[in-house]
C-alpha positions in Angstrom: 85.0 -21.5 149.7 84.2 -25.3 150.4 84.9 -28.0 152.9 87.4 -30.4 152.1 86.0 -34.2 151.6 87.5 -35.6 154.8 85.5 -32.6 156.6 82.2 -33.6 155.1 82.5 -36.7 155.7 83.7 -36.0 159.2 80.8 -33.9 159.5 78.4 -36.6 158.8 79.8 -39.4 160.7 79.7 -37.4 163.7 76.2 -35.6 163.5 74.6 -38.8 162.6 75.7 -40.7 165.7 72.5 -41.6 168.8 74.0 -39.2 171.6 71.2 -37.8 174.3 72.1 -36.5 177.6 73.3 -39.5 179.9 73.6 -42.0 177.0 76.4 -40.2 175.1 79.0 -43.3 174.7 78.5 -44.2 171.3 79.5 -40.7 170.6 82.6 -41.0 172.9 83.6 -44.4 170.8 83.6 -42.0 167.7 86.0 -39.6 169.2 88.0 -41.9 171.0 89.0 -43.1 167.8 90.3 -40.0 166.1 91.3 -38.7 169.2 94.0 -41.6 169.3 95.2 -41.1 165.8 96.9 -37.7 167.3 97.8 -38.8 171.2 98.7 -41.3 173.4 96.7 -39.9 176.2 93.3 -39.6 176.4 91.5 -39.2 179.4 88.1 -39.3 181.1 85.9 -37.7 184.2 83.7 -39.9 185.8 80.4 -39.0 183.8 81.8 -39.8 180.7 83.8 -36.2 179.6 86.5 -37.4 177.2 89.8 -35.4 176.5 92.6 -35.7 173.9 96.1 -34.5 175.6 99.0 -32.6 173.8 101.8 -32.1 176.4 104.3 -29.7 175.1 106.9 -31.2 176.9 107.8 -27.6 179.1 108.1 -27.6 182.7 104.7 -25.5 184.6 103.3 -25.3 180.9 99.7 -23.8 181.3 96.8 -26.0 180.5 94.5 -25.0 177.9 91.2 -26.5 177.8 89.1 -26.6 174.3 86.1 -27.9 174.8 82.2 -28.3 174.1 79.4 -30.8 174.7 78.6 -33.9 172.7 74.8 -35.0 173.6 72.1 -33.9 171.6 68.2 -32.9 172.1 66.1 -36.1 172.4 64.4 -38.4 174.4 64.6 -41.7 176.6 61.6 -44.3 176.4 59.4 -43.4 179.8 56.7 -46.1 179.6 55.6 -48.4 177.2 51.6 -48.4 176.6 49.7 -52.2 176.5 49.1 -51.2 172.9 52.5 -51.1 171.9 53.3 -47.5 171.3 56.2 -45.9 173.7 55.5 -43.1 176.0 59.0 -40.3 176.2 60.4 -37.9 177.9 62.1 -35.0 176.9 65.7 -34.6 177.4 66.7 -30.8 176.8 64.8 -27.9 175.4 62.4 -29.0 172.3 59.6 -27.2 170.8 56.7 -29.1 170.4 55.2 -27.7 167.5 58.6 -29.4 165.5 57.8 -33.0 167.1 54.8 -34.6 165.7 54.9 -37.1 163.1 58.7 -37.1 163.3 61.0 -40.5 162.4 62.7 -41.3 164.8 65.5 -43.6 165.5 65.4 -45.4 169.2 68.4 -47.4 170.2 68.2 -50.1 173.2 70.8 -50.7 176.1 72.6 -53.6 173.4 73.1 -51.1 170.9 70.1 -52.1 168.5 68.6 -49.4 166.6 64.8 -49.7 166.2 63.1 -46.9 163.3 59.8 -45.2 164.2 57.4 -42.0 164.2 55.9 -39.8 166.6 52.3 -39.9 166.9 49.3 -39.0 168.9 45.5 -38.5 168.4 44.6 -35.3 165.6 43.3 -32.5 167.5 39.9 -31.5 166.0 40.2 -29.9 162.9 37.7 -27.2 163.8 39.7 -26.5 167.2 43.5 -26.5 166.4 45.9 -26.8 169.4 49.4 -27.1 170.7 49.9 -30.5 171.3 51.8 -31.5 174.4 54.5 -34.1 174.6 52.7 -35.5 177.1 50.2 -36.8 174.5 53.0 -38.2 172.1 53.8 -41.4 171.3 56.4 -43.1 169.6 55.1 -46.0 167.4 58.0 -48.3 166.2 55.3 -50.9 164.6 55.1 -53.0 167.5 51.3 -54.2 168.9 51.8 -55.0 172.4 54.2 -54.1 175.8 55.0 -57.8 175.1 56.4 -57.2 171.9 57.9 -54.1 172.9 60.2 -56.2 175.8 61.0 -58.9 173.6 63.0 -56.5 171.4 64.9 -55.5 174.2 63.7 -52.2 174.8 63.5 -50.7 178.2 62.8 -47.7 180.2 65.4 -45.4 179.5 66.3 -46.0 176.2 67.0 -43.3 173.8 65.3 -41.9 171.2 66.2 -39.4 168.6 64.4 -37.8 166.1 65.8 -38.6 162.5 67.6 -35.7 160.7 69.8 -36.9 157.4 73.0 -35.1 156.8 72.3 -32.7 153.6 74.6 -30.3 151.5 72.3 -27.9 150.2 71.9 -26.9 146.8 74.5 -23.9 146.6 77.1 -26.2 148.8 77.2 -22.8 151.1 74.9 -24.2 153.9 74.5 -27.9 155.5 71.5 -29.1 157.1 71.5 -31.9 159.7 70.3 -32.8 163.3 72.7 -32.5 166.0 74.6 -29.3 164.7 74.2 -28.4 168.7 76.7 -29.3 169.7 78.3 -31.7 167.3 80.1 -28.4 165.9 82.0 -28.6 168.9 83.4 -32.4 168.6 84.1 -31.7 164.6 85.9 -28.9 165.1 87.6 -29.9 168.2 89.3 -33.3 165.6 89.8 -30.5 163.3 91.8 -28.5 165.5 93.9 -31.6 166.6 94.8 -32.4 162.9 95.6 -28.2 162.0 98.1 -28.4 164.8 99.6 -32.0 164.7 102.8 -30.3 163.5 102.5 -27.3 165.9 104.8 -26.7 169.1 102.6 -24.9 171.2 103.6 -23.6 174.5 100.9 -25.2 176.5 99.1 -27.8 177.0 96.2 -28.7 175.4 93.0 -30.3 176.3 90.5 -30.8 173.5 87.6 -32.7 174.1 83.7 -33.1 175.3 81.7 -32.7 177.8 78.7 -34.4 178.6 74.7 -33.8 180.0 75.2 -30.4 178.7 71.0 -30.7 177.9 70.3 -31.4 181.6 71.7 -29.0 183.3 75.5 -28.2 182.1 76.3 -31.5 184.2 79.8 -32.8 182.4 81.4 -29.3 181.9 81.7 -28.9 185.4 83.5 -32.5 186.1 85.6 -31.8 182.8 86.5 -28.4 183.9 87.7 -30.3 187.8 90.1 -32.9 186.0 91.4 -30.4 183.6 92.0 -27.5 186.1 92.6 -25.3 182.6 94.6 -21.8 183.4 92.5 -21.0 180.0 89.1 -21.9 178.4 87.7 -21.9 175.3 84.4 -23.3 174.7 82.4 -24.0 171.4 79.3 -24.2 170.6 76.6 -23.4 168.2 74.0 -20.9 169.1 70.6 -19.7 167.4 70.4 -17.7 164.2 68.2 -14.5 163.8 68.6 -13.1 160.3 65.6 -14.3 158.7 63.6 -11.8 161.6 62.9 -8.6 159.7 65.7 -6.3 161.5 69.2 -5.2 160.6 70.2 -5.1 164.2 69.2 -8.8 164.8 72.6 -10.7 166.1 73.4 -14.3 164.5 73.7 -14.0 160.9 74.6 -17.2 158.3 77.4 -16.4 156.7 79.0 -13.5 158.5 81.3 -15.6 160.5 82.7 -16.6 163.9 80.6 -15.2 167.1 82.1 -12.5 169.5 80.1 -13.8 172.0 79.8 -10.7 174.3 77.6 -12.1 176.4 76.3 -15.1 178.2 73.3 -15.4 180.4 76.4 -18.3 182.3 79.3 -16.2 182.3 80.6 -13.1 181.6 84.1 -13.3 178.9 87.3 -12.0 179.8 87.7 -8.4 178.4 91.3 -9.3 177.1 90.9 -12.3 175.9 87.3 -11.6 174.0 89.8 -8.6 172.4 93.2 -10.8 171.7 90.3 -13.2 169.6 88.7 -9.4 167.7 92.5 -8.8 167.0 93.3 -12.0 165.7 90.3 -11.8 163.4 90.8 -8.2 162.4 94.7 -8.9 161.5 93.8 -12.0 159.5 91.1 -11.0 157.5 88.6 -13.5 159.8 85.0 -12.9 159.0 83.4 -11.9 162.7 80.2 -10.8 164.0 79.1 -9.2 167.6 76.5 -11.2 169.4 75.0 -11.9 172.7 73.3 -15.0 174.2 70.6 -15.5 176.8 71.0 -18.9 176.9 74.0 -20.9 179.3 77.4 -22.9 177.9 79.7 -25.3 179.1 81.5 -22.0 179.8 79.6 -21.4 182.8 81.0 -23.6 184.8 84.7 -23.7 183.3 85.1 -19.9 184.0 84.4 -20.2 187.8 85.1 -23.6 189.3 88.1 -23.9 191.2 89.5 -20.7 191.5 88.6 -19.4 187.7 90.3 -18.6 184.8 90.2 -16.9 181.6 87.3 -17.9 179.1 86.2 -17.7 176.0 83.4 -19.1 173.5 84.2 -19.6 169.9 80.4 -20.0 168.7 78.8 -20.0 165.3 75.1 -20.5 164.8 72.6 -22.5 163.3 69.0 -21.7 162.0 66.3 -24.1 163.9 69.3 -24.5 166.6 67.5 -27.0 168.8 66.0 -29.3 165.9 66.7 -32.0 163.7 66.8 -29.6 160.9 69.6 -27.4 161.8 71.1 -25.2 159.1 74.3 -24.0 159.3 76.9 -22.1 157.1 79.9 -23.1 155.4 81.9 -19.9 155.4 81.2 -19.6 159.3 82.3 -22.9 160.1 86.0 -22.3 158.3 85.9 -19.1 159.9 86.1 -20.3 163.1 88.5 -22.9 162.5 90.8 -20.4 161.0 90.5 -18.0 164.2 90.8 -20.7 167.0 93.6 -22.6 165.3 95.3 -18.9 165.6 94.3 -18.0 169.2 95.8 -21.6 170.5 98.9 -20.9 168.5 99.4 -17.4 170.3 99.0 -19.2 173.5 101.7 -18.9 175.9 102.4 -18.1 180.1 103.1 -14.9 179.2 99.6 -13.5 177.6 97.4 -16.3 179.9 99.1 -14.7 182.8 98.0 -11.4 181.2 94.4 -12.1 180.3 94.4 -13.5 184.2 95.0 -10.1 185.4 93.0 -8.5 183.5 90.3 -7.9 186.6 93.1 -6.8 188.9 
């Protein structure tokens, strides 16, 4: 089973864009793009959320959002020293020990990409620590803070660590930075093309959120302009299997994520089983697991006065890296089962998974 070559290259394009927390527009210029080849309406909240509309053209249709987040783990530029070299700070969850000696690729307020690597001073050899990201650097060859504001670059700034788009050798697995959450924004143009020739019976929202990495910030603007009656969120989540234990959840290749759990939000009982069903009667590869992490779902499941939610997850191995592994046969899984879950949309069944708490 393989990708087609629109997808890869999809795939690429979008996992290779600058997008941190706060910064996410050249991201948004991406998916404005495709977005338009399949609406006339696209709109925006305030902090930079972008959605693609599909009206169905019914009177009281429901609204359906689909949506994930589209900044990535990084950094902005947090002082520049007199030597040169570019102090950061971290902007989401990032192990340290995956840091150091990194390329990285900075971008300035005009757009200007600048290449570098992530230095500090060697620990000891004879006494081996953890190095902080207090003590790193960024070096982008400069030699002095003058040189470093003459090319533009200021306090804020982003900086991402480099991580080229690969198919591995089998052509099962793809490695590349940004897999969380750039899933979400490929599969979210993937679902608009699937059901370009599709009357549905509600109205869909498919887009992305922003500042998920700082605190889940855009989800809960999106989730305000949207107002959904139903929410389904993706996003890609961390891979055990290579942990010595049968009973590990997250497993390449096994397929989409019944995401049971959520350290944010708690599904909806009927809709978590109408996704199970759809899987089970079409032969959909799908795999329990559970999350002690938080989604954009957090806040689309509860603001305003709730609604029914879902996550449509697959996972990654080194999840919050630039070397983020992810499988083939779980990504078309997942396509295959949302595609089916918006099709079976309609007032009747939202109404349903609505009362399902009653």
């Amino acid at each position: 089973m393989k990708l087609s070559d629109y997808t890869l290259k999809l795939m690429e394009e979008i996992t290779q864009v600058i997008g941190v927390s706060g910064n996410e527009k050249y991201i948004s210029k991406v998916l404005q793009k495709y977005y338009k080849e399949y609406t006339n309406e696209v709109v925006f909240d305030n902090l930079g959320s972008i959605f693609a509309v599909r009206r169905c053209g019914k009177d009281n249709a429901k609204k359906v959002m689909v949506c994930g987040n589209m900044d990535e783990i990084g950094f902005m530029v947090n002082g520049i020293t007199d030597m040169g070299l570019i102090k950061i700070l971290p902007l989401g969850t990032i192990f340290n020990q995956t840091i150091l000696a990194q390329r990285v690729r900075l971008i300035n307020s005009e757009g200007k990409v600048f290449k570098g690597s992530v230095v500090t001073i060697n620990p000891q050899e004879d006494k081996p620590r953890s190095v902080k990201i207090s003590e790193m650097l960024v070096d982008i060859g400069a030699t002095s803070k003058e040189e470093i504001e003459e090319l533009g670059i200021k306090l804020g700034d982003s900086i991402v660590i480099e991580g080229q788009f690969e198919v591995l050798a089998t052509e099962k697995r793809i490695l590349s930075k940004a897999w969380d959450n750039r899933y979400s924004c490929i599969m979210g143009i993937e679902l608009l093309e699937a059901l370009k020739d599709t009357d549905l019976d509600v109205d869909l929202y498919v887009g992305c959120t922003v500042q998920n990495k700082v605190g889940l910030r855009g989800s809960e603007t999106a989730t305000k302009l949207v107002k959904p009656d139903l929410g389904i969120v993706m996003d890609c989540l961390q891979a055990n299997d290579i942990k010595v234990n049968k009973d590990v959840v997250g497993k390449l290749g096994e397929g989409i994520l019944i995401n049971y759990y959520d350290k944010s939000m708690m599904p909806n009982r009927a809709l978590l089983g109408h996704l199970v069903d759809i899987c089970k009667s079409n032969n959909i590869k799908h795999q329990y697991y559970y999350s002690m992490g938080e989604s954009d779902a957090k806040w689309v499941h509860k603001l305003l006065i709730g609604c029914p939610t879902l996550t449509t997850c697959i996972c990654a191995r080194n999840v919050s890296t630039n070397s983020s592994i992810i499988d083939v046969y779980d990504y078309i899984s997942a396509k295959k089962a949302i595609v089916k879950v918006i099709k079976s949309l309609n007032t009747k069944n939202i109404n349903k998974f609505k009362e399902e708490n009653r």
